[in-house]
KOLMAR-434103 format. One record per residue (C-alpha): x, y, z; chain; residue number from 1. Coordinates in Angstrom, 1 decimal. Example, Ala and Ser with C-alpha at 12.3 -4.5 7.8 and 13.67 -1.06 7.14 Angstrom:
> 12.3;-4.5;7.8;A;1
> 13.7;-1.1;7.1;A;2
REM end
This chain:
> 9.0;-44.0;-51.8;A;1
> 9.3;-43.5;-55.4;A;2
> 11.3;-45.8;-57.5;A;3
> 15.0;-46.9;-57.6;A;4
> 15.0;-46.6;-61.4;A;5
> 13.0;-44.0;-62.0;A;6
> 14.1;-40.7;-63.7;A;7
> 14.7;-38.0;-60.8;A;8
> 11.6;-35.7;-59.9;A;9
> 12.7;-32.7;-62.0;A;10
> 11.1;-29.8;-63.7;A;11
> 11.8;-31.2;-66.8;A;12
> 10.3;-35.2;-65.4;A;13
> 7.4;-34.1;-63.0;A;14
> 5.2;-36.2;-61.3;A;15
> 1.6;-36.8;-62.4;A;16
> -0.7;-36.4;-59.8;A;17
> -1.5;-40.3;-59.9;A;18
> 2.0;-40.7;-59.2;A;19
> 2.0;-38.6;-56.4;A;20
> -0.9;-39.8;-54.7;A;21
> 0.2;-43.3;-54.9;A;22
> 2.9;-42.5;-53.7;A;23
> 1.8;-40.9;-50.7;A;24
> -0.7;-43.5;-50.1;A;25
> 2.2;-46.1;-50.2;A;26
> 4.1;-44.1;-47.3;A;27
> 0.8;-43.9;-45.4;A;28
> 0.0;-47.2;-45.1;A;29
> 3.6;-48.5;-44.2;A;30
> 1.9;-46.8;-40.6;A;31
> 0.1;-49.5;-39.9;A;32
> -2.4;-49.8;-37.2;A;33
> -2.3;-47.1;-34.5;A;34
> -4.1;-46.2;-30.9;A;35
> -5.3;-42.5;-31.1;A;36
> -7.3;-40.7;-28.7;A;37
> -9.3;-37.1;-29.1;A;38
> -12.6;-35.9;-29.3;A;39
> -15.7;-36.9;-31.6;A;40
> -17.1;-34.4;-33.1;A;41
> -19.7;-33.9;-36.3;A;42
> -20.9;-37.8;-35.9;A;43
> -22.9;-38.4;-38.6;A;44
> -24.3;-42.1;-38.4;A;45
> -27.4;-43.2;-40.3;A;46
> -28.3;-47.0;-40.0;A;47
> -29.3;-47.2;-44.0;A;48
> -25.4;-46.2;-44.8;A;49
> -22.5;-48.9;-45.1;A;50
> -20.1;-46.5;-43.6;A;51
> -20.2;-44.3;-41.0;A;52
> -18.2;-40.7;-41.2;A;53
> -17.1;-39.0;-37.5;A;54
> -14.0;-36.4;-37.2;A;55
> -12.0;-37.0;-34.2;A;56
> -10.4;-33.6;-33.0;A;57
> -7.5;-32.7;-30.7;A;58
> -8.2;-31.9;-27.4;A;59
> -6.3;-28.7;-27.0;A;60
> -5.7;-28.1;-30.3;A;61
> -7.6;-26.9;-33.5;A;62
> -6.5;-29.7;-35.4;A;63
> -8.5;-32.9;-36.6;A;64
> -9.0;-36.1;-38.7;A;65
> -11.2;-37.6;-40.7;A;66
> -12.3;-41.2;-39.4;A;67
> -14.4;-43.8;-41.4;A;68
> -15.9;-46.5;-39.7;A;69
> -18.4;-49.7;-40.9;A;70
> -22.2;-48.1;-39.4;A;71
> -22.4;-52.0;-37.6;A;72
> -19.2;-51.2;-35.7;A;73
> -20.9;-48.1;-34.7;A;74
> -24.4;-49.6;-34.0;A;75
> -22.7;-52.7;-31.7;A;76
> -21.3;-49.8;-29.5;A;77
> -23.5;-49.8;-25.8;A;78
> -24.9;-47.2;-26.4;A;79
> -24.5;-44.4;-29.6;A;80
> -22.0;-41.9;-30.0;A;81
> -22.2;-38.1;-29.8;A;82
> -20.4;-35.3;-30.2;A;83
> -18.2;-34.4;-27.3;A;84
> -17.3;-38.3;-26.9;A;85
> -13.9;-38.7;-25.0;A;86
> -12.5;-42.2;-27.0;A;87
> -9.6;-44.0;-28.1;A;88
> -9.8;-45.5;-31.2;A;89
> -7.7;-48.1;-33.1;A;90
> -7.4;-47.9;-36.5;A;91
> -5.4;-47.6;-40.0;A;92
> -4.7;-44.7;-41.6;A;93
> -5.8;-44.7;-45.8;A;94
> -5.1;-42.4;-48.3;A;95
> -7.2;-42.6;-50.9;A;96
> -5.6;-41.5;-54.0;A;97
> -8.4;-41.1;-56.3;A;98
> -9.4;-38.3;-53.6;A;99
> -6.7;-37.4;-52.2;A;100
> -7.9;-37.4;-48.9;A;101
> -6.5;-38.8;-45.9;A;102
> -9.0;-40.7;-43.2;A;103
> -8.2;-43.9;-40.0;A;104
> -9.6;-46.6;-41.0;A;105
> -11.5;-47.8;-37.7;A;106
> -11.6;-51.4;-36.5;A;107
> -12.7;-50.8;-32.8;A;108
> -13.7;-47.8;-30.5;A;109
> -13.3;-47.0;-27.0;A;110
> -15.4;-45.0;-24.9;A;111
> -12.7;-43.1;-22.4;A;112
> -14.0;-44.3;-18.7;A;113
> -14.7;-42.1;-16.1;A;114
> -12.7;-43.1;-14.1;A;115
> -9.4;-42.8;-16.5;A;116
> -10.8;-38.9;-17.6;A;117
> -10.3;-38.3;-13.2;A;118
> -7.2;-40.2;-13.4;A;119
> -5.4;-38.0;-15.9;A;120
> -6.9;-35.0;-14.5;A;121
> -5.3;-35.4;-11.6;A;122
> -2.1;-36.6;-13.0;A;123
> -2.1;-33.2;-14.5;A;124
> -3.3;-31.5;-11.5;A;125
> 0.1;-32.7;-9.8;A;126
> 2.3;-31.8;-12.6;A;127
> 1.0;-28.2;-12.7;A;128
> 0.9;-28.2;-8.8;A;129
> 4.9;-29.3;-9.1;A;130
> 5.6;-26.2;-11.8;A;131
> 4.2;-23.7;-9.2;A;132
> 1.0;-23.1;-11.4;A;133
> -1.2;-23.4;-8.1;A;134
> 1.0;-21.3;-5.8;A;135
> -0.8;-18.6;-4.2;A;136
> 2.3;-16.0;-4.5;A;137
> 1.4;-15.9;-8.3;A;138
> -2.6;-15.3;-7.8;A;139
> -3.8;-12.1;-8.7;A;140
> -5.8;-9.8;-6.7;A;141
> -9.4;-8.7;-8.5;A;142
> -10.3;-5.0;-8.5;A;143
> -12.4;-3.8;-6.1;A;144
> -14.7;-2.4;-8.3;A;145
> -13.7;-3.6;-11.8;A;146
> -14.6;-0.9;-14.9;A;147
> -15.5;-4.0;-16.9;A;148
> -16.0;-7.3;-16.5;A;149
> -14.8;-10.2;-19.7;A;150
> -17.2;-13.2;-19.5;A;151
> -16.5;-16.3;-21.3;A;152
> -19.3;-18.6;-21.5;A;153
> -22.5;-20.2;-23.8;A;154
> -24.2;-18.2;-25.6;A;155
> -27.9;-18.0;-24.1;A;156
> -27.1;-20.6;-21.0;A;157
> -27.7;-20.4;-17.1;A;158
> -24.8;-19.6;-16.0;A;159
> -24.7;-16.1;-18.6;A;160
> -28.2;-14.9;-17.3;A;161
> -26.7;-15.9;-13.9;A;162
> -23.4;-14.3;-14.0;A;163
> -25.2;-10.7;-15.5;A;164
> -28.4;-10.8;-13.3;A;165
> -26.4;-10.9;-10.3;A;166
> -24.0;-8.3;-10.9;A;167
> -26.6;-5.9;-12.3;A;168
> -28.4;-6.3;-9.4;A;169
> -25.5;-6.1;-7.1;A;170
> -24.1;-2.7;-8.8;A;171
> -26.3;-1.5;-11.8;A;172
> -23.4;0.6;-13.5;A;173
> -21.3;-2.7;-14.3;A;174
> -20.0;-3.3;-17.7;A;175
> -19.2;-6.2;-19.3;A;176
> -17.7;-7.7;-22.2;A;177
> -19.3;-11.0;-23.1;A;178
> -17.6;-13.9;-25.6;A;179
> -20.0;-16.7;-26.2;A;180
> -18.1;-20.0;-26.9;A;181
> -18.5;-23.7;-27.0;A;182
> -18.5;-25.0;-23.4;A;183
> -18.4;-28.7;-24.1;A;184
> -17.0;-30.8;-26.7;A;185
> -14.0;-30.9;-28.7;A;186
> -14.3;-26.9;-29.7;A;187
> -14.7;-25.8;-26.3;A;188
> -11.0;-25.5;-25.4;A;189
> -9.5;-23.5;-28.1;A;190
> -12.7;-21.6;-28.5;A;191
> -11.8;-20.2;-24.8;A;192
> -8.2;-19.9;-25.1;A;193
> -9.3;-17.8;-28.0;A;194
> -11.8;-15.6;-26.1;A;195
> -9.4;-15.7;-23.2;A;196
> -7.0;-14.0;-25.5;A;197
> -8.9;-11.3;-26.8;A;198
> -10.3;-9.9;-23.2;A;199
> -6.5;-10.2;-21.7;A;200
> -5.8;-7.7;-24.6;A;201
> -8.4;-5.7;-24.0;A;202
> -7.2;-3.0;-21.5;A;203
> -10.6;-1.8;-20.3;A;204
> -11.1;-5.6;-19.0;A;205
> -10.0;-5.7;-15.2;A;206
> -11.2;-8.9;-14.7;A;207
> -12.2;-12.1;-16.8;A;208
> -14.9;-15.1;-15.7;A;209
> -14.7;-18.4;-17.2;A;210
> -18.7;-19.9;-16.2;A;211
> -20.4;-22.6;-17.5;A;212
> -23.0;-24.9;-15.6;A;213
> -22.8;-28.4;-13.9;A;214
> -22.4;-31.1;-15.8;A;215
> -20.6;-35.0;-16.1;A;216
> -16.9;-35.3;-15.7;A;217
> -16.8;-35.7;-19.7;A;218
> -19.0;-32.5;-20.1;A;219
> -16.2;-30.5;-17.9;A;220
> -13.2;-31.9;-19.5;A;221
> -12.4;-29.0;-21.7;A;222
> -11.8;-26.9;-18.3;A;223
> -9.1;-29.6;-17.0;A;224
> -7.0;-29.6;-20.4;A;225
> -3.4;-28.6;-20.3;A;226
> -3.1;-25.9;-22.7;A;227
> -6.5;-23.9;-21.5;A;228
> -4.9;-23.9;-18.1;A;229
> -1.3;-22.4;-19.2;A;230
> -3.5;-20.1;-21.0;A;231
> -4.7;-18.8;-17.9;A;232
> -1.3;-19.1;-16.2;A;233
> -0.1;-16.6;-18.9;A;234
> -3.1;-14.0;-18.9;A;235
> -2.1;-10.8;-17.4;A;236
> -5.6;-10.2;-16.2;A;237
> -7.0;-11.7;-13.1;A;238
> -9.3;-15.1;-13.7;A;239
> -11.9;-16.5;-11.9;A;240
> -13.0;-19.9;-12.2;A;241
> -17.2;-20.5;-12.2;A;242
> -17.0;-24.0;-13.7;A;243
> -20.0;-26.1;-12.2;A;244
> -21.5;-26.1;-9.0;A;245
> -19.9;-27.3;-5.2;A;246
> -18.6;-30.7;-5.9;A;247
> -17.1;-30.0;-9.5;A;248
> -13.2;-28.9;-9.8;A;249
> -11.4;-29.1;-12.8;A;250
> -7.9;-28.1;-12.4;A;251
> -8.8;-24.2;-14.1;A;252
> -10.2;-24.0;-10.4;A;253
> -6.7;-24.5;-8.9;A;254
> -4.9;-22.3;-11.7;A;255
> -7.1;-19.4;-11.7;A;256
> -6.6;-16.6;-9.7;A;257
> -9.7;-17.0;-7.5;A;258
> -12.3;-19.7;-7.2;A;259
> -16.0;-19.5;-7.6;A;260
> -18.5;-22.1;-6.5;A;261
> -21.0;-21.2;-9.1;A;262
> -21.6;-18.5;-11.8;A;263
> -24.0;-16.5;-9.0;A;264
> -20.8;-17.2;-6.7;A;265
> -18.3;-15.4;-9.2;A;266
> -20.9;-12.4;-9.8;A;267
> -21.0;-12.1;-6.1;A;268
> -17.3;-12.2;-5.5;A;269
> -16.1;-9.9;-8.3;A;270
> -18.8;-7.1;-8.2;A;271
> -19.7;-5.3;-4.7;A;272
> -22.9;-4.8;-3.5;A;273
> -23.9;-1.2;-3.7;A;274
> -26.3;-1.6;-1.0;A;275
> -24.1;-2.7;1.1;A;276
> -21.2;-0.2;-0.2;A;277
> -24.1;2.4;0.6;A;278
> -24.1;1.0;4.4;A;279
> -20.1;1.1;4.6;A;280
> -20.2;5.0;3.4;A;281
> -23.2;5.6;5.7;A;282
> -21.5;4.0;8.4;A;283
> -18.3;5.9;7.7;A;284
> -19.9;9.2;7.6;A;285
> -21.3;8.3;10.8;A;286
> -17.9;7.9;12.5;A;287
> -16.5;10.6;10.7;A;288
> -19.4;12.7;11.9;A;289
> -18.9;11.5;15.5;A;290
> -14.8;12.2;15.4;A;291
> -15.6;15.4;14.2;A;292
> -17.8;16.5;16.8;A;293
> -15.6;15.0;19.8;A;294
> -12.7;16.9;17.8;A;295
> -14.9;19.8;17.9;A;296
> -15.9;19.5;21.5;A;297
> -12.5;18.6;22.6;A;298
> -11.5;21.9;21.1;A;299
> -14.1;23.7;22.8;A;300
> -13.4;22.6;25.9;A;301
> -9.6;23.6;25.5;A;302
> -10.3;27.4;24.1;A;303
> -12.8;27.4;26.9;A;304
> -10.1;26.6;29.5;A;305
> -7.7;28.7;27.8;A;306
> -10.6;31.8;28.3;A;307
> -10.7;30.8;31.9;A;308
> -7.2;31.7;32.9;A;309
> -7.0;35.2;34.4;A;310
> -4.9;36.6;31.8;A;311
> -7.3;36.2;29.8;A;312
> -10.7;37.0;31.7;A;313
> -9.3;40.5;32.7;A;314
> -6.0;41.2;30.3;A;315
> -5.6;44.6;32.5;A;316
> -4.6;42.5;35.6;A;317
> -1.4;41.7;34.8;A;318
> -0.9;44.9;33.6;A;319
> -2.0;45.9;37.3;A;320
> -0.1;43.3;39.2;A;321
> 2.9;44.4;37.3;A;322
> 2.8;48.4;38.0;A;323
> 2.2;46.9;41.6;A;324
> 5.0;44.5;41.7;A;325
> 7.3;48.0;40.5;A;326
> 5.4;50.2;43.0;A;327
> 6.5;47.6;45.5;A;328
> 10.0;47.6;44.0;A;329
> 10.3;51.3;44.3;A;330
> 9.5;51.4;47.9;A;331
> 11.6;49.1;49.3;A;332
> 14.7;50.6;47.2;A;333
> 13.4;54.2;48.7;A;334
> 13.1;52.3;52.3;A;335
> 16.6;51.0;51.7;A;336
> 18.1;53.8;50.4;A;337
> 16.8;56.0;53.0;A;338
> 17.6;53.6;55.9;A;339
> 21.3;53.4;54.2;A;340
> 21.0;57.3;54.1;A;341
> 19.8;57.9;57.6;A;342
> 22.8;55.0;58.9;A;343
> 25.5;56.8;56.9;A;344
> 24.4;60.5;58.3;A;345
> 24.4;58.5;61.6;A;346
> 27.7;57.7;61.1;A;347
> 28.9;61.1;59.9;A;348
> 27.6;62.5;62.6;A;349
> 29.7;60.0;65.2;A;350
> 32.2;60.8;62.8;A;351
> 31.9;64.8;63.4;A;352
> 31.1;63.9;67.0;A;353
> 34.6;62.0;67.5;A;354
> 36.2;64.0;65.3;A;355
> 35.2;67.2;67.6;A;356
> 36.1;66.1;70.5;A;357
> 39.7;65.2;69.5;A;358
> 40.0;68.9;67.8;A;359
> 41.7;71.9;69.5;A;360
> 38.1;74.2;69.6;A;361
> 37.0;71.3;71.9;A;362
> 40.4;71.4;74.2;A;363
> 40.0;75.4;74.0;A;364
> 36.3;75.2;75.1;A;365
> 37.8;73.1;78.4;A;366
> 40.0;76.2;79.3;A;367
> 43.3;75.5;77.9;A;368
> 44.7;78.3;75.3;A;369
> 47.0;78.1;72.5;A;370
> 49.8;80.6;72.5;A;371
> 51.8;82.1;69.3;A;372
> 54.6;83.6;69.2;A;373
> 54.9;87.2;66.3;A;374
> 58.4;86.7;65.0;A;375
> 59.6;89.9;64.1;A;376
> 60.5;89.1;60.3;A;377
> 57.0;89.1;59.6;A;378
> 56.2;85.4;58.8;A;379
> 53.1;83.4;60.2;A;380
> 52.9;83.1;63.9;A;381
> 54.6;79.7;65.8;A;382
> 53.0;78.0;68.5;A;383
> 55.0;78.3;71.9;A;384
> 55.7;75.2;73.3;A;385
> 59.3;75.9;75.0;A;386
> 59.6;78.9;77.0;A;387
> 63.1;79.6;74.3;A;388
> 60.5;81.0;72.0;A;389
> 59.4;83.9;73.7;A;390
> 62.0;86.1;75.7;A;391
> 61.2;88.9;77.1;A;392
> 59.0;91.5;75.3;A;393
> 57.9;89.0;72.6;A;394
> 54.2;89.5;71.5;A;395
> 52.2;86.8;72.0;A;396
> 48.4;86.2;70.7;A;397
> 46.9;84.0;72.8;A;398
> 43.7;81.7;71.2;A;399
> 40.7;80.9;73.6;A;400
> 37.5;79.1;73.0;A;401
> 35.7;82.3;71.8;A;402
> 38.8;84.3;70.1;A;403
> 41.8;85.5;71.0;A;404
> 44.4;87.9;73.0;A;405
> 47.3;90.0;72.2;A;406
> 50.3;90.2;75.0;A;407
> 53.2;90.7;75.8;A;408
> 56.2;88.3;77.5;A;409
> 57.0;90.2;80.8;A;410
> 59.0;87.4;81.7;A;411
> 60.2;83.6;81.6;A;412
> 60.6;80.8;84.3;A;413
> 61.6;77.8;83.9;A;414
> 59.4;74.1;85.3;A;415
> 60.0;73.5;88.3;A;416
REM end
């Protein structure tokens, strides 16, 4: 803080730079001593050198700081520091304004224990597990046969030569798109988040593999820290965790779409085997070939049945039993109309018969005569029926059965 009764920090009354720095170094060390935990990294310890120079870096970020510790600290430790080294340490932070650097001070390390690093990795695992990170409605399905694969993993390790060995072998064609990172140490997460960015962007990757060998809890941290796994929450390509072997599971096993035992695991599970895609088509083609022909059989079978029928063995004969069926037709309307014929002449006949024997030929023919008057004014003759009509020299024609006579009244008489 500067000084109560010092000019103002103007452009006419700037600072010098010994000002500043003392300055700054005054609000740094009002800090105190403070607990901070990260990663060590670029430990460079020699046991000739008073001091001792280490960076501690963030876990899940690309941020670090300088620490400077006495090289007996250092050498009392069990057993020496490396880089990757989980720890806590307690220190002061300096500023050292001749430099103007900044550095911690460091009175006392701490190794992180195993058994903490499982601790918090479960503590995280249930915190992600509560935020729906591990549900299986949000995993995505892997292509059935992906047009390239992203791999993150070491340059030149096992679990590479694994990972692209398998897969050739499996289906030769595969591509892939291979990002070599750290997989360890306190460069290994956002070295992957990185590489995990670039093949989600990529829109020829269908897929992405995160591999990387066996190893100590501390050795697999980096794939159970928080921001790597809401990276992978966030890709919009399908992940597959191949961290380790059986036993190992960091928690990018329970975020990641699918789960792989080992690298040769994930290679199996993302690429088919063509041989065996070979046997799937062959046995297809086989069942295809076998439909067919019971299609074709079946077919056969029903044109055959349909060739049988009689209509279509001799087409003529329905033809025939048609113009018989007609012929048939015609004679029994002849037969009926004749026997309706020959019963109505019948009938006529009775008719004529009756008919006959009621008229006045047939009375005639059984000796009786019909007897007509002539009048004298010339009109038709009358038929005598009273004796009135035919006094006295009246001519009469008189009708028999085969013609008639013409007479003369002589005279009448009464009936007795």
């Amino acid at each position: 803080m500067a000084d109560q009764g010092a000019p103002p920090n103007t452009a006419d009354s700037p600072w010098p730079v010994a000002r500043l720095n003392q300055t700054v170094k005054q609000w740094i060390e009002r800090l105190g001593f403070l607990w901070v935990e990260g990663q060590l990294t670029q430990v460079n310890v020699k046991p000739t050198w008073k001091l001792s120079y280490l960076t501690l870096r963030d876990t899940q970020e690309q941020i670090s700081v300088q620490l400077t510790a006495s090289t007996g600290l250092l050498q009392g430790l069990e057993t020496p520091l490396r880089d990757g080294d989980r720890v806590v340490i307690y220190g002061k932070p300096a500023f050292y304004a001749g430099r103007g650097s900044f550095s911690l001070w460091v009175t006392e390390i701490r190794r992180v224990g195993e058994g903490e690093l499982l601790a918090r990795i479960e503590r995280l695992r249930k915190q992600l597990a509560a935020e729906g990170l591990f549900d299986a409605a949000r995993k995505r399905a892997l292509p059935y046969l992906p047009t390239k694969i992203g791999l993150i993993t070491g340059k030149g390790s096992a679990a590479e030569r694994d990972v692209l060995s398998v897969a050739r072998h499996r289906w030769p064609a595969v591509d892939f798109r291979v990002i070599n990172t750290a997989v360890q140490g306190a460069n290994a997460v956002p070295d992957v988040i990185e590489a995990l960015r670039l093949l989600d962007a990529d829109p020829a990757v269908d897929v992405i593999i995160i591999a990387r060998g066996g190893g100590s809890v501390e050795d697999l941290l980096p794939f159970s820290e928080e921001a790597l796994q809401r990276a992978v929450a966030s890709a919009t390509t399908p992940v597959v965790s191949a961290i380790g072997h059986e036993p190992d599971n960091p928690v990018l096993d329970n975020v990641a779409d699918l789960r792989a035992a080992t690298p040769t695991d994930a290679a199996k599970r993302v690429v088919p085997d063509v041989a065996q895609e070979y046997a799937f088509v062959g046995e297809a083609r086989s069942r295809m070939n076998g439909a067919l022909r019971g299609w074709v059989r079946r077919e056969q079978a029903q044109l055959a049945a349909v060739r049988s029928r009689p209509a279509l063995a001799n087409p003529r004969s329905v033809i025939t039993q048609r113009r018989q069926e007609i012929a048939h037709a015609v004679a029994m309307a002849r037969r009926d109309l004749q026997h309706l014929v020959d019963r109505e002449t019948a009938r006529v006949q009775g008719l004529r018969a009756q008919v006959g024997s009621l008229g006045p030929g047939a009375t005639l023919g059984r000796g009786y005569a019909v007897v007509q008057v002539m009048p004298r004014d010339g009109t038709g003759p009358d038929v005598v029926t009273q004796i009135a009509q035919a006094p006295p020299g009246s001519q009469l024609r008189i009708r028999v059965a085969d013609g008639s006579i013409t007479a003369a009244t002589m005279s009448t008489a009464p009936a007795d």
